[in-house]
C-alpha positions as CSV (number, residue, x, y, z in Angstrom):
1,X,5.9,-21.5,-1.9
2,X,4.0,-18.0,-1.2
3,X,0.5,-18.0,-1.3
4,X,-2.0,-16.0,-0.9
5,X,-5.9,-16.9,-0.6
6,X,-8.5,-14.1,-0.6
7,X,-12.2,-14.3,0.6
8,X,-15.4,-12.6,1.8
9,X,-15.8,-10.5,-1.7
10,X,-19.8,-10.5,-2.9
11,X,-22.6,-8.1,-3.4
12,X,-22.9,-5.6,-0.9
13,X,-25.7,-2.3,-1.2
14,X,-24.2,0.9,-0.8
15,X,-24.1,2.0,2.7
16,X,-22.7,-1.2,3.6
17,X,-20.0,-3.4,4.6
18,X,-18.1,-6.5,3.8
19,X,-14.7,-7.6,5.8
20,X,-12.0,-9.3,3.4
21,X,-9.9,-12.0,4.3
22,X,-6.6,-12.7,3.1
23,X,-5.0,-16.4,4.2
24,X,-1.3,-16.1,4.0
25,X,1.2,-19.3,3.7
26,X,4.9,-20.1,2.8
27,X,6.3,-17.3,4.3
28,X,6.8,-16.2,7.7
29,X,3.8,-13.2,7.5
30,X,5.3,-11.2,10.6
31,X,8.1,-10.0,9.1
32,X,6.3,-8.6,5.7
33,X,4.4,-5.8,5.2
34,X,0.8,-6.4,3.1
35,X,-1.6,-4.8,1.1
36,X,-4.9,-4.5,-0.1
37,X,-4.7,-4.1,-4.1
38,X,-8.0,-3.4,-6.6
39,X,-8.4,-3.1,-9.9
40,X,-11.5,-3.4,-12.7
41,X,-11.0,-4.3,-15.9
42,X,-9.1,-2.3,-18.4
43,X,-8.0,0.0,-15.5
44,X,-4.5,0.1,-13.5
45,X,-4.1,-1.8,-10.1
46,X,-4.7,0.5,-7.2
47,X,-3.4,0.1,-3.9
48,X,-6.2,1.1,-1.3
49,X,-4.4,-0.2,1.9
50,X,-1.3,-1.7,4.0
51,X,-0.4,-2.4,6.7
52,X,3.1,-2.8,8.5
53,X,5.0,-5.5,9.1
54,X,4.9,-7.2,12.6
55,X,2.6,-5.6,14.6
56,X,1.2,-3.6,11.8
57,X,0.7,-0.6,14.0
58,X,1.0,1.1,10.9
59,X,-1.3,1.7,7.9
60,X,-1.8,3.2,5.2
61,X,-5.1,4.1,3.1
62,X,-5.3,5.9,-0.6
63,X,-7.5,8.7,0.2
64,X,-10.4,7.4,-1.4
65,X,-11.3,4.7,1.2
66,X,-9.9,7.0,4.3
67,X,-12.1,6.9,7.4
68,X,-14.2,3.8,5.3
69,X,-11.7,0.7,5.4
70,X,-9.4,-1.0,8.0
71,X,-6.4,-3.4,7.1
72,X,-5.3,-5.4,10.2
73,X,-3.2,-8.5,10.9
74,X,-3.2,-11.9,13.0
75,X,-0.1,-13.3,12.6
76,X,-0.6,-15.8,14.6
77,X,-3.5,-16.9,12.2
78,X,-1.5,-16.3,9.3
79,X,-4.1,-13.5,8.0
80,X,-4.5,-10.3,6.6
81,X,-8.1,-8.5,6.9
82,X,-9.9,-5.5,4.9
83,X,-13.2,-4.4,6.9
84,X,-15.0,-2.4,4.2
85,X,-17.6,0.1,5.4
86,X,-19.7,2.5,3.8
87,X,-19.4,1.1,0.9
88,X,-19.9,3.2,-2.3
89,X,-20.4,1.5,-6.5
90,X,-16.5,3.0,-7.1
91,X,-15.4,0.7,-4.9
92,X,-16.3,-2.1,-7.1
93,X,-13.8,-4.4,-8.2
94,X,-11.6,-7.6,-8.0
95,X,-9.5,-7.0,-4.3
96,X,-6.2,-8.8,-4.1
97,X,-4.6,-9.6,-1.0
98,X,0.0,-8.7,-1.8
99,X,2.9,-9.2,-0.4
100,X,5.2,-6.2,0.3
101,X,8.4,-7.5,-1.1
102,X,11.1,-6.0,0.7
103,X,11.4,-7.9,4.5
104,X,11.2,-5.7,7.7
105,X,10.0,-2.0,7.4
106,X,13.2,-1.7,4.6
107,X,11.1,1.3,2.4
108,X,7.8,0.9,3.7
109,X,6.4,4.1,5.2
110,X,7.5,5.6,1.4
111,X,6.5,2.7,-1.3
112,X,3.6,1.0,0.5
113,X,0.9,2.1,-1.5
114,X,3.0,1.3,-4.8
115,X,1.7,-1.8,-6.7
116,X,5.1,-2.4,-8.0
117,X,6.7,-3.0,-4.8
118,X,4.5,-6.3,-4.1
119,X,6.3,-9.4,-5.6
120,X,3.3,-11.8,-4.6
121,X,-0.3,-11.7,-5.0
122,X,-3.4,-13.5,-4.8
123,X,-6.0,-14.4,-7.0
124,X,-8.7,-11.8,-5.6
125,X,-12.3,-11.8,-4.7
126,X,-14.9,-10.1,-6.6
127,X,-16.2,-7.1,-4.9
128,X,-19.9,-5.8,-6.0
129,X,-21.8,-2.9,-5.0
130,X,-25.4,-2.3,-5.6
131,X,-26.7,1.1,-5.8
């Protein structure tokens, strides 16, 4: 079955950085586009970044986190990466590693930074930023 293991969340001061893992398994990740979902309690899940299937020599950030965070790939690891710089207190939050669930590039370049277009998900890592 899909699954989906994040890591490298913790406290971080603003200014700085922390790189997110995501450890993908059941599925055959080079064909699947993934993304890097956030959310805080009591608030809507927000899509921050993906990256395309394959290669991923495409991404794609909310603006927010533009020019701050890079999502890359090792398929042949099986794993998904967030490098978080600059990090600022809204960017606080529980950071789940997703699946995009259409196969291929099928949709991508127009849904990718829609939540509801990710049928698998981890459990997160808790993201902390201290002022």
């Amino acid at each position: 079955q899909v699954q989906l293991v994040e890591s490298g969340g913790g406290l971080a001061q603003s200014g700085g950085s922390l790189r997110l893992s995501c450890a993908a398994s059941g599925f055959s990740l080079k064909w699947y586009g993934m993304g890097w979902v956030r959310q805080n309690p009591g608030r809507e899940r927000e899509a921050v970044a993906a990256i395309n299937f394959w290669s991923g020599a495409a991404t794609m950030y909310v603006d927010s986190v533009k020019g701050r965070f890079t999502v890359s790939r090792d398929n042949a690891k099986s794993t998904v990466y967030l490098q978080m710089n600059s990090l600022k207190p809204e960017d606080a939050a529980r950071y789940y590693c997703a699946k995009f669930r259409q196969r291929g590039g099928t949709n991508w370049s127009s849904r990718a930074l829609y939540t509801e277009d990710y049928d698998y998900w981890g459990q997160g890592t808790q993201v902390t930023v201290s002022s």
